[in-house]
C-alpha positions in Angstrom: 7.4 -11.8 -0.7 6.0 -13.9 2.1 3.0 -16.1 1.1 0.9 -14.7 4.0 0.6 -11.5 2.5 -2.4 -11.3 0.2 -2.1 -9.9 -3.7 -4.4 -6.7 -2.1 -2.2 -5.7 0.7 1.2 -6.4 -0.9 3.7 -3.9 -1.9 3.1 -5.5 -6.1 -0.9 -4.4 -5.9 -0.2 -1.0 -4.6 2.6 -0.1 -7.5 0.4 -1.1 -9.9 -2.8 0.9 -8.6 0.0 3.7 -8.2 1.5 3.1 -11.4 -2.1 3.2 -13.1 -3.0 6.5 -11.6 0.1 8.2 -12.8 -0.2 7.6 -16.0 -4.2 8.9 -16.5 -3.0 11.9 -14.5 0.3 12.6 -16.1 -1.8 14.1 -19.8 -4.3 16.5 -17.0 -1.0 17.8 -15.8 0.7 18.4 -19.4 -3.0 19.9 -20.5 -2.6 22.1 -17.3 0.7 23.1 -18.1 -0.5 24.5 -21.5 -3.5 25.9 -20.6 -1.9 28.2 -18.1 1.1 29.1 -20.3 -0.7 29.5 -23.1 -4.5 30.5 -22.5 -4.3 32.5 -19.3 -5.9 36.0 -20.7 -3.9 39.2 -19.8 -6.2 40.1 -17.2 -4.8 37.3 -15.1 -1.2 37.8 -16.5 0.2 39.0 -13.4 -1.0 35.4 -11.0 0.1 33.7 -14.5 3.6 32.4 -13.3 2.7 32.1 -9.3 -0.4 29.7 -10.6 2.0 28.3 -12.9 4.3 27.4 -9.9 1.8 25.9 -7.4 0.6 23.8 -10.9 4.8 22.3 -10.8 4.9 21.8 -7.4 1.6 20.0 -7.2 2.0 17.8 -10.4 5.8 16.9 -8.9 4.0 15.4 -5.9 2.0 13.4 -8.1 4.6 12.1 -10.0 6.9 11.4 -7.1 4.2 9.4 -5.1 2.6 7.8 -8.5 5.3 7.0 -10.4 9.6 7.9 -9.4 8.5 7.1 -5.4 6.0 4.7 -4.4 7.1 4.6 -0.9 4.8 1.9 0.7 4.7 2.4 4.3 4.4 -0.8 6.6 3.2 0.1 10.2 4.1 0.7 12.8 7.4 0.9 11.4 8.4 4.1 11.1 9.7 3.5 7.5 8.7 1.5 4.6 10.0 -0.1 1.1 10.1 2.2 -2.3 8.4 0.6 -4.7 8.8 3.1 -8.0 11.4 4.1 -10.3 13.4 5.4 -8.7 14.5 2.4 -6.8 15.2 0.4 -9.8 17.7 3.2 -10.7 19.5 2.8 -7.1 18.4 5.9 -5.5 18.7 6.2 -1.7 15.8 5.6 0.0 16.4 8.3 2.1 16.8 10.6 -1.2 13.6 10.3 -2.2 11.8 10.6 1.7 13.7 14.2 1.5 12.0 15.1 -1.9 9.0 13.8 -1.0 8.9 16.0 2.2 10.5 18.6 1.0 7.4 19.0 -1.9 5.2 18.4 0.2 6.0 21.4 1.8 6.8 23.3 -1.3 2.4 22.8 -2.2 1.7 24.4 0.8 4.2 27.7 0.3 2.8 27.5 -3.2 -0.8 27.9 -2.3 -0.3 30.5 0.2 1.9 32.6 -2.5 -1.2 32.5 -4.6 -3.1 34.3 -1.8 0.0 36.5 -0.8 0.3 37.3 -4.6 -3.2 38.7 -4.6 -3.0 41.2 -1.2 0.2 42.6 -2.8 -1.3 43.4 -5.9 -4.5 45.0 -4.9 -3.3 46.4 -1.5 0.8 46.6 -0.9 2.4 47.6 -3.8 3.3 50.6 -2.5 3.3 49.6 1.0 6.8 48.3 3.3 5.4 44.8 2.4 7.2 45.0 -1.3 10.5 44.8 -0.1 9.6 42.7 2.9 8.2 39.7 0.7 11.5 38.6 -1.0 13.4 37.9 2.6 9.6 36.4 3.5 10.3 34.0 0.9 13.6 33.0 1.3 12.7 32.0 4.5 9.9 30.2 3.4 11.9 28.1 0.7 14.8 27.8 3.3 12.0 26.0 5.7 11.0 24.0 3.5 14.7 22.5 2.0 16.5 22.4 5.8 13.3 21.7 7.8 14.2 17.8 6.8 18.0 17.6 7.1 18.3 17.0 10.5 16.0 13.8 10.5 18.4 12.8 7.5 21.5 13.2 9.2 19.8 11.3 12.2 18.8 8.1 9.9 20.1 4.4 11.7 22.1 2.1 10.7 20.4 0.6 8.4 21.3 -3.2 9.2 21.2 -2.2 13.1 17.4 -0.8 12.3 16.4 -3.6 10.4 17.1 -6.1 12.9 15.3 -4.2 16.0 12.1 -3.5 13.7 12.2 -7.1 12.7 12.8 -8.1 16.7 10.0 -5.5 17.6 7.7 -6.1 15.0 8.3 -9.7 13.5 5.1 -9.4 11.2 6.7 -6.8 9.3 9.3 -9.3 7.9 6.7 -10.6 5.3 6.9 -7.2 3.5 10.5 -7.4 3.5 11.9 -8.7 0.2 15.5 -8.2 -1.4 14.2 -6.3 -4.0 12.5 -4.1 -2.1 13.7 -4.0 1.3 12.3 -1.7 4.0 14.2 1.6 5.1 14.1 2.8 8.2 13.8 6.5 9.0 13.9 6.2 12.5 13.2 3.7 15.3 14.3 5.2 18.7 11.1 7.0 20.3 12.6 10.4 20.8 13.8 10.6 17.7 10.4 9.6 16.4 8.6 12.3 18.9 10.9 15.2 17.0 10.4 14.3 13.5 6.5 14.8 14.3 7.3 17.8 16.1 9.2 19.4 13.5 6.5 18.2 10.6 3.8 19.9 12.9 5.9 23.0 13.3 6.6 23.3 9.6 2.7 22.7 8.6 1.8 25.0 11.6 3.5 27.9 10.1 3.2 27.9 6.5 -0.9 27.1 7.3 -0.9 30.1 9.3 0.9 32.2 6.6 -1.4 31.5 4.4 -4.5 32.0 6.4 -3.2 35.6 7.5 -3.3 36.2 3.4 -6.5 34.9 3.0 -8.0 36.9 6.4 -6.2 40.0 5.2 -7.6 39.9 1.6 -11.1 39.9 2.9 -10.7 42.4 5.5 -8.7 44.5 2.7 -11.9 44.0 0.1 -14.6 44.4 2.4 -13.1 48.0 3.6 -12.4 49.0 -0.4 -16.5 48.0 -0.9 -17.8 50.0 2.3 -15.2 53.3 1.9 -15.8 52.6 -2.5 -11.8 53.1 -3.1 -12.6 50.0 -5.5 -15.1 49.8 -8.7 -17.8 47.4 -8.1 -16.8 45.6 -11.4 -13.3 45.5 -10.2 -14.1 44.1 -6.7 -16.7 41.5 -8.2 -13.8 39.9 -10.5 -11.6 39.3 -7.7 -13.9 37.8 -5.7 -14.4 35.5 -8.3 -11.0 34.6 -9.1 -10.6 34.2 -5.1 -13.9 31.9 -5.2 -12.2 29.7 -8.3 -8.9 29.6 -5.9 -10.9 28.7 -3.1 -12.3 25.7 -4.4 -8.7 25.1 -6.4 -7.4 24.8 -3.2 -9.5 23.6 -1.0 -11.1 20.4 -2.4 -7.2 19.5 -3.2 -6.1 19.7 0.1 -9.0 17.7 1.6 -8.1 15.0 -0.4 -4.2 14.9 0.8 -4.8 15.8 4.5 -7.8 13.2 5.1 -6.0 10.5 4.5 -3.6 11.6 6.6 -5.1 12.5 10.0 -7.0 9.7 9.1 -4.1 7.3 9.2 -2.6 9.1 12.6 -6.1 8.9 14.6 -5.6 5.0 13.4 -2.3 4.3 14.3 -2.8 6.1 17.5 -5.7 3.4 17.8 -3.0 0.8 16.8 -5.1 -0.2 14.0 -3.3 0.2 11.0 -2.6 -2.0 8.2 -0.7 -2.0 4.7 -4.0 -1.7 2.7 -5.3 1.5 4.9 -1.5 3.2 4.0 -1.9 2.2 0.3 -5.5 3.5 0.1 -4.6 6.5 1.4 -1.2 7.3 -0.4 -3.4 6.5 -3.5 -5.5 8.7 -2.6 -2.8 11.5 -2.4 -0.9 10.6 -6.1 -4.0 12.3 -7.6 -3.7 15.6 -5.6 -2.2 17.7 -8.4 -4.3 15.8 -11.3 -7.4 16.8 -9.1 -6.1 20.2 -8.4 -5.8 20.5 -11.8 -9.0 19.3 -13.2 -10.6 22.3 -10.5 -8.7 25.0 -11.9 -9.8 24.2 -15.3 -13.2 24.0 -14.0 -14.1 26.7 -11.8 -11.4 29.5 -14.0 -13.3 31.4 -16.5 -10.8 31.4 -19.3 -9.7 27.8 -19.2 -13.2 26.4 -18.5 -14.2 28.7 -22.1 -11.1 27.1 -23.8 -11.8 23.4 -23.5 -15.9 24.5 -24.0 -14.6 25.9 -27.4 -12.3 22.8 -28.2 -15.5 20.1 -27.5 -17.8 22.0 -29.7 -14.6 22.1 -32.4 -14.0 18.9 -32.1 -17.7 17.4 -32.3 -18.1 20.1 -35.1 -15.4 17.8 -36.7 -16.6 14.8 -35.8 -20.4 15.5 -37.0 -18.8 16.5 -40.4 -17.4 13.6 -40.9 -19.7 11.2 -40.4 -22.7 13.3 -42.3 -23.2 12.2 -45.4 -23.5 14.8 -47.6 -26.4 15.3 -50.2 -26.1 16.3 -54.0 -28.8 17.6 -56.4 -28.5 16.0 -59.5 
């Protein structure tokens, strides 16, 4: 690595931060894990396994940016150098850009399933939409693994890549190392325009899937109140699981996509820089650890649990270190 680049900006500082991160947040997702299998009461027994799913997903983005991944992107190249595990056990680069797109993806089908899960159970159960979900799905999860393959079948030559980006852009060279040299996805224009078109094609959709959900259970919940097809007690306990889901998925997904638009309102200023990229991808590896940590939080049953463990364990704790008192 190039003496020009400082400690802060170089590809070493941000595998560290990144490598630090995973590990505080890989125990919230195992705790998360648990707490779902294992203390989810049966009134919530049927969103059980679709919580359980978005909770995988989410916690396999984590640990693919924290920890296996590490891709550190070096603008403007369209590309970076991977900087976790997964390198040192020879993985393509491009390998780990598919998984990393590909789950991205899968968060977003995840969250809206939570949403689709709820309008089937309280309003189309009976309805055409039971039989139409499962192709809806397929689809969905066929998005989501293809919508990538085309821009991996259309990755450069690598050598031919590396010397136009290094021609182009000779300050990117400093970042280049043989340990960890930088891939390439694309440098041609065009073929840069149609990634981002695809990406905002895929997002488009799967955002507006689960927005229909969400627009649909209200309508659905407002018209059971008014024409009183639903108990009050009923209809105030889904509005509160919808509330906890809400800010589940809400407060999550601010912290992934602001980074994001942030760093493509910036690179369309031309202002980027390595240590914008790393703050931001930072930011993103704790996604599923703070998606977690919310659930826990704002859920009734799992927010009861861990109250109940505390006062166990300080119960324990105060024991112990009371002295006890004998009459003689």
């Amino acid at each position: 690595m190039s003496s020009e680049v400082s400690y802060i900006s170089s590809p070493e500082f941000y595998s560290l931060g990144l490598y630090i991160l995973g590990s505080l947040a890989l125990p919230i997702h195992i705790f998360g894990a648990y707490c779902i299998l294992f203390q989810t009461p049966e009134t919530m027994k049927r969103v059980k396994w679709v919580m359980f799913n978005l909770h995988c997903w989410s916690c396999s983005l984590d640990i693919l940016l924290g920890i296996l991944g590490q891709p550190f992107i070096i603008p403007p190249v369209f590309g970076g150098a991977p900087m976790g595990l997964l390198h040192l056990l020879d993985v393509d680069p491009g390998i780990m850009v598919y998984m990393m797109v590909t789950i991205i993806l899968m968060v977003s089908i995840s969250t809206g399933a939570i949403f689709e899960n709820r309008f089937f159970l309280l309003f189309a159960e009976r309805s055409w939409w039971r039989y139409a979900r499962y192709p809806y799905y397929v689809i969905n999860i066929a998005l989501a693994f293809l919508y990538y393959v085309p821009t991996m079948m259309g990755i450069p030559d690598q050598q031919v890549a590396r010397e136009w980006i290094f021609k182009t852009y000779p300050q990117v060279r400093r970042f280049d190392s043989e340990d960890h040299p930088i891939f390439v996805v694309a440098y041609d224009s065009v073929a840069r325009d149609w990634i981002g078109i695809r990406m905002i094609i895929s997002v488009l959709i799967v955002g507006i899937e689960g927005l229909i959900f969400i627009i649909l259970l209200v309508w659905k919940m407002k018209t059971a109140a008014r024409k009183m097809t639903m108990s009050e007690k009923t209809l105030a306990a889904q509005r509160a699981f919808l509330r906890a889901v809400y800010m589940q998925v809400s407060i999550p997904a601010a912290i992934m996509a602001t980074p994001q638009i942030a760093m493509i309102v910036i690179g369309y200023l031309n202002l980027n820089t390595p240590e914008m990229n790393s703050i931001a991808y930072m930011l993103m590896s704790i996604h599923g650890a703070s998606a977690t940590v919310i659930m826990l939080y704002c859920h009734k049953p799992y927010r009861e649990f861990i109250k109940g463990m505390l006062r166990g364990k300080l119960r324990r704790v105060l024991q112990k270190w009371t002295p006890s008192v004998t009459g003689t």
